[in-house]
N, C-alpha and C positions, 0 to 999 in steps of 0.2 A: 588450382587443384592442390600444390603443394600447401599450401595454410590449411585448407581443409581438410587435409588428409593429418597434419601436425596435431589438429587440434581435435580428431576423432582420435589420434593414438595416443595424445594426453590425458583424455577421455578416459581411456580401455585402461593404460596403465596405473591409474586413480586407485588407490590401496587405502583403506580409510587406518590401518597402522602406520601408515607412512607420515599421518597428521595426526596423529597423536589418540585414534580409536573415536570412539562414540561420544556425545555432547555427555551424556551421564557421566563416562570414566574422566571427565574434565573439570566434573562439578556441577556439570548444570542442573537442573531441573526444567521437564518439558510438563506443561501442563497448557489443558485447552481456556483460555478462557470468555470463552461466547462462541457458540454455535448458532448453524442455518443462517448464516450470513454468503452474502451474493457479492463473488470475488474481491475480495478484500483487498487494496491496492498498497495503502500508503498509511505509513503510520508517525504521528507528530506529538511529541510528550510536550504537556501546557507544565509551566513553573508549579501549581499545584499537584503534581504526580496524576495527573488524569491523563489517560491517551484521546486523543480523534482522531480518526481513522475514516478513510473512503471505502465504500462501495462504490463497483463500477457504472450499476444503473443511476448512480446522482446520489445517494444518501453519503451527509457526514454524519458518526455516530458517535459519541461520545463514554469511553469507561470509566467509569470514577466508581470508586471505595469499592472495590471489589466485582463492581457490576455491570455488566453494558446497560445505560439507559436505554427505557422501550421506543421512547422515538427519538429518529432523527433529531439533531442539532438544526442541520439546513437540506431540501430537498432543491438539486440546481435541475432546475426545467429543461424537457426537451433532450435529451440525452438519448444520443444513437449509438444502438448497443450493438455495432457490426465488427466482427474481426475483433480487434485491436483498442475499440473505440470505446467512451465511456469518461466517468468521472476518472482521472488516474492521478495526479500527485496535488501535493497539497502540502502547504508551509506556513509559519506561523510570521505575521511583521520583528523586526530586532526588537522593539518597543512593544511586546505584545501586553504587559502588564499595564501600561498604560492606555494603551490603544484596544485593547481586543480585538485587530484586523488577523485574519485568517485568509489567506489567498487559494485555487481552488484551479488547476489545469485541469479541461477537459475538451473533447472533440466535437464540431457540431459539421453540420453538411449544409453545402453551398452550393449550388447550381452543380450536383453531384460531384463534387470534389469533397475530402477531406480535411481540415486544418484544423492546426490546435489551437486554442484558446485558454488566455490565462485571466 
């Protein structure tokens, strides 16, 4: 109880002056770039300045020059979309410029158990 009681009054006393105000007042710019996307998980910058990124129901999508392409990159089959579960991270190989391997964690069901798979 004592951790959790530390870590809801860590919570409560969160003062967003105390870090320095708003992403704005820091420089940033917030802009949306793609809508009506189905939980967005994970996101992986390729050497080219394009992102792919997961949805949790199995799609990888790819942003390039400004735009998210209309479809999917890769659709991973069979994806249980309970709780927690779904397509969720995803990482590029060291050697991606020569390879184009893209690696892909997601959850699948097993004699009603959960496990993750990579």
């Amino acid at each position: 109880m004592i951790s959790i009681f530390g870590l809801l009054t860590s919570a409560t006393l969160y003062d967003k002056t105390l870090v320095g105000g708003s992403p704005a007042d820091q420089g940033f710019i917030i802009d949306t770039l793609a809508r009506d996307l189905v939980v967005p998980w994970q996101i992986v910058f390729l050497p080219d300045n394009s992102m792919l990124f997961t949805e949790r129901p199995g799609r990888v999508r790819i942003y390039r020059d400004g735009k998210l392409l209309p479809k999917p990159a890769y659709l991973v089959p069979d994806i249980p979309l309970r709780n927690k579960s779904g397509l969720l991270g995803m990482c590029i190989h060291p050697d991606f410029t020569a390879n184009q391997f893209v690696y892909v964690a997601n959850n699948y069901i097993q004699i009603s158990l959960r496990w993750p798979r990579t």
